[in-house]
N, CA, C and O atoms as CSV, one atom per row, in Angstrom:
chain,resi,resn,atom,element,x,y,z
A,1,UNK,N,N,58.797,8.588,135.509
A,1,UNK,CA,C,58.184,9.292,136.620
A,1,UNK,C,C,56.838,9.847,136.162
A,1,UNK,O,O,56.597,10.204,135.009
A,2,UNK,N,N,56.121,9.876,137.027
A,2,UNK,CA,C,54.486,10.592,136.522
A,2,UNK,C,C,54.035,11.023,137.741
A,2,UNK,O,O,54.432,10.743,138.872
A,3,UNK,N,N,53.122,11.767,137.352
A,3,UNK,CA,C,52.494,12.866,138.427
A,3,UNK,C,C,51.414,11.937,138.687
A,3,UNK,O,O,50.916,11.447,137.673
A,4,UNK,N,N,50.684,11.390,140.371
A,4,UNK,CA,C,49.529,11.308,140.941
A,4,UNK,C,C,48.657,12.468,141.617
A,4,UNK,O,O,48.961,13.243,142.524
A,5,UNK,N,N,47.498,12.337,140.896
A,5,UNK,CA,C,46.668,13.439,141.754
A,5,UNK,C,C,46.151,12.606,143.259
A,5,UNK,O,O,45.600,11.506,143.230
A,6,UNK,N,N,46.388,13.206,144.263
A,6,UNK,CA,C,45.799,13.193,145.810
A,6,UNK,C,C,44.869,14.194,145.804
A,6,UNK,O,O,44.997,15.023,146.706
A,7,UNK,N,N,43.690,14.391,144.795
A,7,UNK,CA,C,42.483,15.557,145.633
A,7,UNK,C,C,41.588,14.852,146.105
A,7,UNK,O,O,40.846,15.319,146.969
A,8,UNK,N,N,41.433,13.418,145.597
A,8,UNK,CA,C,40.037,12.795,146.060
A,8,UNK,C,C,40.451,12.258,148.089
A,8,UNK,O,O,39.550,12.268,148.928
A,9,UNK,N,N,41.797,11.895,148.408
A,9,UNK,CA,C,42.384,11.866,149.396
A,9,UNK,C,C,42.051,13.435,150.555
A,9,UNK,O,O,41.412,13.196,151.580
A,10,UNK,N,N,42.336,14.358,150.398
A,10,UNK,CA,C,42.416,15.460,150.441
A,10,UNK,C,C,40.964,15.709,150.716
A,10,UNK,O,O,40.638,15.667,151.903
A,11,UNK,N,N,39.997,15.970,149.791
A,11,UNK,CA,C,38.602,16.234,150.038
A,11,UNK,C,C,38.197,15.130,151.026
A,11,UNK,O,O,37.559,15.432,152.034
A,12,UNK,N,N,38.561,13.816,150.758
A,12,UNK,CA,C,37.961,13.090,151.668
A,12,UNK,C,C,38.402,13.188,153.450
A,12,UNK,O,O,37.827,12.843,154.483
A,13,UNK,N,N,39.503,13.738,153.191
A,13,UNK,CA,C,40.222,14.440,155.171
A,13,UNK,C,C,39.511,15.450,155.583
A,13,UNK,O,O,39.148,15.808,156.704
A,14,UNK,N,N,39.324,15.956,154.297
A,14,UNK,CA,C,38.302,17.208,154.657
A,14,UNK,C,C,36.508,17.478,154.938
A,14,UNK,O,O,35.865,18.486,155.229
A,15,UNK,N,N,36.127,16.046,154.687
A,15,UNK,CA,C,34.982,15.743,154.514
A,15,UNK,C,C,34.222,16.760,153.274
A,15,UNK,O,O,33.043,17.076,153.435
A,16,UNK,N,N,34.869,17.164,152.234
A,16,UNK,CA,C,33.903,17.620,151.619
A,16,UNK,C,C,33.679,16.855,150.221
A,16,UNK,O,O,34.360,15.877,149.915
A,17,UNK,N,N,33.062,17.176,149.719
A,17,UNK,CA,C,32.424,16.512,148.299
A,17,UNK,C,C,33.083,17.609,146.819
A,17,UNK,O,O,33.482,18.772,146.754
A,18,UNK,N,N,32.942,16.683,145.983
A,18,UNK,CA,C,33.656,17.430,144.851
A,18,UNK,C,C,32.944,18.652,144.033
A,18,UNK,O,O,33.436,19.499,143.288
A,19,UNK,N,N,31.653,18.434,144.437
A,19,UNK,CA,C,30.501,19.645,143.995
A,19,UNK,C,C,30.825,21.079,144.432
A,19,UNK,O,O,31.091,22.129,143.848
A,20,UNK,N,N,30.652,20.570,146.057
A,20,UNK,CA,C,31.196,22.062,146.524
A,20,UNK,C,C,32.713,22.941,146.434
A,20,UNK,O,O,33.080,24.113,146.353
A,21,UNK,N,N,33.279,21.662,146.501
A,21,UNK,CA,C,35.021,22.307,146.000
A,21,UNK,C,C,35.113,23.189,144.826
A,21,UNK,O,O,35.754,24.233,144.710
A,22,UNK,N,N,34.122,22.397,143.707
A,22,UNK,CA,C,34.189,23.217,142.318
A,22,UNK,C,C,33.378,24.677,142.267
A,22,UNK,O,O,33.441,25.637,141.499
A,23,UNK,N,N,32.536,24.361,143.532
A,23,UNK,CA,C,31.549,25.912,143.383
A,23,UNK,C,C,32.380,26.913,143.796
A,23,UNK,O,O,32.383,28.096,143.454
A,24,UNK,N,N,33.444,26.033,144.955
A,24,UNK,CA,C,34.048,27.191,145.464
A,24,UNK,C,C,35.402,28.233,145.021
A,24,UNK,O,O,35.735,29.405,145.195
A,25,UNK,N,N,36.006,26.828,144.244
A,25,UNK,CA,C,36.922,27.499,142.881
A,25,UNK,C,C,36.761,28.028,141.510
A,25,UNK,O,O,37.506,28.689,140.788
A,26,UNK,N,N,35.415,27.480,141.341
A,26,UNK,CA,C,35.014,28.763,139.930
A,26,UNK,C,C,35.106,27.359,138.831
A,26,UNK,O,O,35.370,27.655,137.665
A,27,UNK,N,N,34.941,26.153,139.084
A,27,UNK,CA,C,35.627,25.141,137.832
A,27,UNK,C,C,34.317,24.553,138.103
A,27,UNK,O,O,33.717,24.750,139.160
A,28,UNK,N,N,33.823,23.747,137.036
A,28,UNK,CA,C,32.945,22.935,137.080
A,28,UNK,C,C,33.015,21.158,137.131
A,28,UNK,O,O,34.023,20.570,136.738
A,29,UNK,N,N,32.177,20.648,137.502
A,29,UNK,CA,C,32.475,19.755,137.839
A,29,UNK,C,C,32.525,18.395,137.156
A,29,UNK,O,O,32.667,17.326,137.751
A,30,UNK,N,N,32.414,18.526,136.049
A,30,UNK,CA,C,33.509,17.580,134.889
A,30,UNK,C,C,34.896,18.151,135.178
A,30,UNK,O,O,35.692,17.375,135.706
A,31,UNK,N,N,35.188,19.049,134.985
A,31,UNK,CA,C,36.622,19.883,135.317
A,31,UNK,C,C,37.741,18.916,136.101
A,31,UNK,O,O,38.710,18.192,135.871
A,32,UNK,N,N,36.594,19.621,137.609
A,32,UNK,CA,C,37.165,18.842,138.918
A,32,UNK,C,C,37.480,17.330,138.852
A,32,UNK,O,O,38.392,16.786,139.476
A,33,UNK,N,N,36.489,16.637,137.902
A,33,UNK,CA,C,36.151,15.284,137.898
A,33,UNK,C,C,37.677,14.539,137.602
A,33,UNK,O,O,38.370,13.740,138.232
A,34,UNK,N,N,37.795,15.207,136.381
A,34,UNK,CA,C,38.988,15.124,135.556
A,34,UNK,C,C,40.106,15.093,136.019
A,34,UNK,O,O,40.870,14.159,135.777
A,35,UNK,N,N,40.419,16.085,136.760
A,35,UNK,CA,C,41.540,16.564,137.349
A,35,UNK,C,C,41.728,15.685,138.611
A,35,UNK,O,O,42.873,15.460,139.004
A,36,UNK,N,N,40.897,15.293,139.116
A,36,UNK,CA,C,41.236,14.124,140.307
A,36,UNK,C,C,41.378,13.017,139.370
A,36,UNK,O,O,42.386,12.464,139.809
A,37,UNK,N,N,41.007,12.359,138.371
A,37,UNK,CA,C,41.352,11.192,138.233
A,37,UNK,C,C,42.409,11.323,137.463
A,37,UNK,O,O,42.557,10.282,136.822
A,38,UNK,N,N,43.336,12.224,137.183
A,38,UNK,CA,C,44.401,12.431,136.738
A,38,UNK,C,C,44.170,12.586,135.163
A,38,UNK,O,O,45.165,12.821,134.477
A,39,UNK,N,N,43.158,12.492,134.664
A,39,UNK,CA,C,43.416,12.411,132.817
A,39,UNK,C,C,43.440,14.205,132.146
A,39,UNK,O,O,42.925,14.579,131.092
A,40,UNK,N,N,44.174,15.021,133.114
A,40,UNK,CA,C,44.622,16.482,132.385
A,40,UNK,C,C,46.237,16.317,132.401
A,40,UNK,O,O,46.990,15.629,133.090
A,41,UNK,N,N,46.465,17.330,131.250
A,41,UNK,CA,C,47.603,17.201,130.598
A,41,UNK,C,C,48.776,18.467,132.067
A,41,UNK,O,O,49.969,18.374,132.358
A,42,UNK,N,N,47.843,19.330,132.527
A,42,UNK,CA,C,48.008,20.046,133.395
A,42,UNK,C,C,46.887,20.736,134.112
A,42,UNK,O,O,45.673,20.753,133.905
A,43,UNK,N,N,47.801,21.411,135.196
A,43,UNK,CA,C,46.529,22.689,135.672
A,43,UNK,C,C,47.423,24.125,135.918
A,43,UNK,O,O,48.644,24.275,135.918
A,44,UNK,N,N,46.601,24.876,136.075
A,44,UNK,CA,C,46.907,25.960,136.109
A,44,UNK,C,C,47.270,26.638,137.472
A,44,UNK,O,O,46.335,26.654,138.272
A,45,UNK,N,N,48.737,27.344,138.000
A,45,UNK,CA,C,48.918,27.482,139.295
A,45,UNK,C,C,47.561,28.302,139.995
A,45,UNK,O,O,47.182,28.387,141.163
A,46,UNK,N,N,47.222,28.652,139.183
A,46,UNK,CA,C,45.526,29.671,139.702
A,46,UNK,C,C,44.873,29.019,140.282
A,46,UNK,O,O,44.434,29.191,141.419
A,47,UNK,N,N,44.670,27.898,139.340
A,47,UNK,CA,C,43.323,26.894,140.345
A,47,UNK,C,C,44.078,26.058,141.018
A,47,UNK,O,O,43.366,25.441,141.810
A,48,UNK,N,N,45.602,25.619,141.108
A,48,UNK,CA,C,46.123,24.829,142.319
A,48,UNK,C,C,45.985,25.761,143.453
A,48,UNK,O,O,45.666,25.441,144.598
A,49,UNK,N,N,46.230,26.827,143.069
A,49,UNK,CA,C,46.250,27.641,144.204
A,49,UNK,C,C,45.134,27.811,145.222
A,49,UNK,O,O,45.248,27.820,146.448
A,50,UNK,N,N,43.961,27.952,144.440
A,50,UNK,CA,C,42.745,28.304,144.693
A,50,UNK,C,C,42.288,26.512,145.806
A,50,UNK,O,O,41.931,26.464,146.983
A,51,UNK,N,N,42.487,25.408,144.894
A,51,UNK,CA,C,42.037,24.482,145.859
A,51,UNK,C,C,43.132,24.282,147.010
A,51,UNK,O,O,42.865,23.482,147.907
A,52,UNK,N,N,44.262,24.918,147.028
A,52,UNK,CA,C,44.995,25.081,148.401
A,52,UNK,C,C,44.295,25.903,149.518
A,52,UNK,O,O,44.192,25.785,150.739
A,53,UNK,N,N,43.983,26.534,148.851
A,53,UNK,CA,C,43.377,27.768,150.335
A,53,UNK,C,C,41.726,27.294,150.317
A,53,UNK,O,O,41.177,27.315,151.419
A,54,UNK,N,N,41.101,26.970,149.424
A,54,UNK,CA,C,39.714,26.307,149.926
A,54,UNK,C,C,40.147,24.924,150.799
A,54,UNK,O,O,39.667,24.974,151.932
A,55,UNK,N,N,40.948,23.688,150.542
A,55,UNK,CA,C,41.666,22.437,151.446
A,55,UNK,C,C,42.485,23.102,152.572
A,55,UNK,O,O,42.765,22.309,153.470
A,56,UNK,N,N,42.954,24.399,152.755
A,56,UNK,CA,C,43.971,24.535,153.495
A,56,UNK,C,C,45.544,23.682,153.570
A,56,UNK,O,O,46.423,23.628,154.430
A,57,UNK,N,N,45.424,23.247,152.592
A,57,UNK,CA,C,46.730,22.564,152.295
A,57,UNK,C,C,48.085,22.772,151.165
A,57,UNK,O,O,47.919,23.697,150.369
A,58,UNK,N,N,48.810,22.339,151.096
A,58,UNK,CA,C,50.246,22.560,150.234
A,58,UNK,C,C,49.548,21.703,148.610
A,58,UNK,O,O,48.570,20.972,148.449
A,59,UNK,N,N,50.611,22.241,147.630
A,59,UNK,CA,C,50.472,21.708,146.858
A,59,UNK,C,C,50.840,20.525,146.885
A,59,UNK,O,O,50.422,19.862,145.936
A,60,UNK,N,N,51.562,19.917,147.721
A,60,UNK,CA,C,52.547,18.630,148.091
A,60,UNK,C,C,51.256,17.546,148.276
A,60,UNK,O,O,51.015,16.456,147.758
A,61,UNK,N,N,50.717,18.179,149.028
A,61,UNK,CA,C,49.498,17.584,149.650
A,61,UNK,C,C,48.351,16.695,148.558
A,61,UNK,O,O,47.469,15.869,148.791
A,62,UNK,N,N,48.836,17.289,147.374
A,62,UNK,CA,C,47.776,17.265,146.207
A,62,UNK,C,C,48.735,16.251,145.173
A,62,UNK,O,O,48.242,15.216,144.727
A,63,UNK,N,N,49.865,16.576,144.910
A,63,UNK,CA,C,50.222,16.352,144.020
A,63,UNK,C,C,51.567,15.316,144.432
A,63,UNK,O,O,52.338,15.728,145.299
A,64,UNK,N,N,51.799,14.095,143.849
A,64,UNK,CA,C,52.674,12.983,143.873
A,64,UNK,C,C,53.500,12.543,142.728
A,64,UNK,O,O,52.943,12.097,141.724
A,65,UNK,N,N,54.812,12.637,142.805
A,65,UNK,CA,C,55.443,12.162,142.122
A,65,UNK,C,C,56.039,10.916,142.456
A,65,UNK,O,O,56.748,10.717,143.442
A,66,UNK,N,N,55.622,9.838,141.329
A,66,UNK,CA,C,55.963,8.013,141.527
A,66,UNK,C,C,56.509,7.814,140.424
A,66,UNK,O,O,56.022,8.387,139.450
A,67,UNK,N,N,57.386,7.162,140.290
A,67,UNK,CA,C,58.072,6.101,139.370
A,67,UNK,C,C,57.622,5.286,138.340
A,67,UNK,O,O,57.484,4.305,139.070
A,68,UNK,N,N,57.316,4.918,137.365
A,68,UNK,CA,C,56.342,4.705,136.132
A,68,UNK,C,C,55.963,3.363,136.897
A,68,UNK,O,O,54.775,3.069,136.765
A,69,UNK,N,N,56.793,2.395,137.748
A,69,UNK,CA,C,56.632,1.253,137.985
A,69,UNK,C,C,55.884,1.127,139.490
A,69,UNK,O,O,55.231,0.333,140.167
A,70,UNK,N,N,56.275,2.060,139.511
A,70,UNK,CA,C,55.312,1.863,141.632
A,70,UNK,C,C,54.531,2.134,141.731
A,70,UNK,O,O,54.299,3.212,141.183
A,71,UNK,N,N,53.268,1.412,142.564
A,71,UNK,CA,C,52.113,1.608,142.573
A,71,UNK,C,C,52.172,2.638,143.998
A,71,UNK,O,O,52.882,2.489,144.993
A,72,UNK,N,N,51.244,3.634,143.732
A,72,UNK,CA,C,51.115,4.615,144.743
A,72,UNK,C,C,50.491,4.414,145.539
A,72,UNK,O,O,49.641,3.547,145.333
A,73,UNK,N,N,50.522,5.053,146.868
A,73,UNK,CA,C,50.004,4.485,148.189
A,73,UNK,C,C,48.191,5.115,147.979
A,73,UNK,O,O,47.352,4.883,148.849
């Protein structure tokens, strides 16, 4: 099982860009970069939190759990 990040999904419903997301959570934007393409080991409930209420969305919304073998939607 492995975790998929959905923020680039997410920003894109939202029409915003990854620049401003990061200005608006305090992270910079290698950070952000990172963290959408999945290569962090984790994050911190602070800043999940934080891009929930800037997206208005669940953590569910963000975050996917798939099967080592299934390709995610």
């Amino acid at each position: 099982m492995e975790i998929v990040v959905r923020l680039d999904v997410m920003l894109a419903l939202r029409k915003m860009k990854s620049r401003e997301l990061a200005a608006q959570i305090g992270i910079s934007e290698q950070n952000l970069s990172l963290l959408k393409s999945g290569k962090v080991k984790g994050i911190r409930f602070e800043t999940l939190a934080k891009i929930c209420e800037v997206l208005e969305c669940q953590p569910g919304d963000l975050l996917e759990a798939v099967a080592g073998n299934e390709t995610p939607n």
